[in-house]
C-alpha positions in Angstrom: 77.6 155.7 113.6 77.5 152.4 111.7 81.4 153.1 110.7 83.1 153.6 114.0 80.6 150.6 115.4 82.2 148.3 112.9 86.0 150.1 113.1 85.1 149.5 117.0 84.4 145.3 116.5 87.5 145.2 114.0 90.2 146.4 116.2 88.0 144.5 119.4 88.7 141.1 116.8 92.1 142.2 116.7 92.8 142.8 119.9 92.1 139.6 121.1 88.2 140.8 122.7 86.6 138.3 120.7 83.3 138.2 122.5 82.7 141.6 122.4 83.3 142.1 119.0 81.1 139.1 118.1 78.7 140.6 120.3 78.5 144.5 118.6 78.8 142.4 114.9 75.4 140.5 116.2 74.0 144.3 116.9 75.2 145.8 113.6 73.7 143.0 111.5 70.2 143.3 113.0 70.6 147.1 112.3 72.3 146.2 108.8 71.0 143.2 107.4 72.1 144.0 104.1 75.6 145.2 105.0 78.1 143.0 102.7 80.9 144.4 104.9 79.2 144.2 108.8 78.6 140.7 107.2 81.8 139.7 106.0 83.0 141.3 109.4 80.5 139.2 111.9 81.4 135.9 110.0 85.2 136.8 110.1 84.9 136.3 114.0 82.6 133.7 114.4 85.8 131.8 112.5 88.1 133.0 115.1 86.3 131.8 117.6 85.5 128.9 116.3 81.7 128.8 115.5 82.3 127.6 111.8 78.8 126.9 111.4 77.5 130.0 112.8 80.3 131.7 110.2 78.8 130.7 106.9 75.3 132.5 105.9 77.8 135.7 106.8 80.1 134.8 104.2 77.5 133.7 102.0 75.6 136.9 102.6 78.8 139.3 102.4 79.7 137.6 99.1 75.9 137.7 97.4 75.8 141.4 97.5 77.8 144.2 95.9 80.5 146.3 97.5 82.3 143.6 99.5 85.9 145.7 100.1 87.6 142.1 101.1 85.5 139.8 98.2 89.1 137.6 98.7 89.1 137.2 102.2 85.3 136.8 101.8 86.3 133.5 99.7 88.9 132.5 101.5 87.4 132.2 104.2 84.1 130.7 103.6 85.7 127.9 101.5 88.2 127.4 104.6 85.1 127.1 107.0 83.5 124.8 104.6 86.4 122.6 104.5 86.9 122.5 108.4 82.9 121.9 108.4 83.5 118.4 106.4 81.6 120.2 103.6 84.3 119.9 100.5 82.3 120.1 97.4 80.8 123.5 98.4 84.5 124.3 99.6 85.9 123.4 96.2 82.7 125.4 94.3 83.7 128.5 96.7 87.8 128.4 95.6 86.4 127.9 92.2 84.5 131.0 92.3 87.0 132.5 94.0 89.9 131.6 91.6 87.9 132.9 89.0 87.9 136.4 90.2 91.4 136.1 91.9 93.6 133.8 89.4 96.6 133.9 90.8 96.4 134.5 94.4 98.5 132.1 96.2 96.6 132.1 99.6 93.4 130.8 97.9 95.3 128.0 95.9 96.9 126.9 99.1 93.7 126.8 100.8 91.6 124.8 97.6 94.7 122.5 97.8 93.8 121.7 101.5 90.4 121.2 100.0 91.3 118.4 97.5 93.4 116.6 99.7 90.1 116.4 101.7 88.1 115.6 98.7 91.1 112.2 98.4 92.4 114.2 94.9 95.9 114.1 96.5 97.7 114.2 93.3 95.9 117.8 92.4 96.5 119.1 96.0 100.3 118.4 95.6 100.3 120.2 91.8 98.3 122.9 93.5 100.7 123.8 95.9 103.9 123.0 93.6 102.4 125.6 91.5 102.0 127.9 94.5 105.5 127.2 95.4 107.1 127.8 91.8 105.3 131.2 91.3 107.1 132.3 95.1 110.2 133.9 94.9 111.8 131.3 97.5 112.2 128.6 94.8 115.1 130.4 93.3 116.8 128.7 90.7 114.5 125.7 90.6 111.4 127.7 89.4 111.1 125.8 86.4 111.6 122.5 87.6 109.1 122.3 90.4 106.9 124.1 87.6 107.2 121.0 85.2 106.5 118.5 88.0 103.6 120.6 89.1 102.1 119.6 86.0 104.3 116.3 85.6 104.1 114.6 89.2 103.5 110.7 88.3 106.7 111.0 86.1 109.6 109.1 87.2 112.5 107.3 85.9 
């Protein structure tokens, strides 16, 4: 029952019936309060519709226990929704944590480099994301380049 419930609020999300999903998510995590994945799922759309603060002890709770499928999106996410909340250390501590388990993901860079722009470290939000942008495929030829200035961006002639 608990499966198709949750299958039922992710395609709801998807589909666009926001308040219904958010709605059977509020159901399943009175029935599941320990659920890492009804969590991550009932946080997930409290972000879509915009109730940030209403978001975060999901994340918090889907990433404290074991068996989170989506631990990336997990930390994505709740370092996004502390960042829109105006709360950037715990933002930067969540990318941190999240970078740690997920090195190289470029998603979760970009977002931590949204992050310390807000936290005024402008210089390590441009690195960020010209190390981002060197490891893409649509650099081409200038891979190395942008690669040196991500590390080298005060240099100039």
């Amino acid at each position: 029952m608990r499966d198709e419930e949750l299958a039922r609020a992710v395609r709801w999300r998807e589909d666009g019936r926001h308040e219904e999903a958010r709605d059977l998510l509020l159901e399943l995590s009175g029935r599941h309060p320990d659920d890492v994945e009804v969590a991550y799922q009932t946080a997930w759309v409290h972000d879509v519709l915009g109730l940030e603060s209403e978001a975060v002890p999901y994340y918090e709770k889907a990433l404290a226990g074991p068996g989170l499928s989506d631990r990336l999106g997990a930390f994505t996410g709740l370092g996004s929704t502390y960042r829109v909340l105006g709360r950037v250390d715990e933002s930067l501590a969540t990318f941190e944590r999240g970078l740690a388990e997920f090195p190289d993901d470029p998603g979760l860079r970009t977002f931590m480099a949204m992050a310390l722009y807000n936290a005024g470290r402008a210089r390590a939000a441009v690195s960020t994301l010209l190390t981002v942008v060197a490891q893409s495929d649509q650099v081409g030829r200038y891979r190395r380049a942008v690669e040196y200035y991500a590390e080298n961006l005060d240099e100039t002639i």
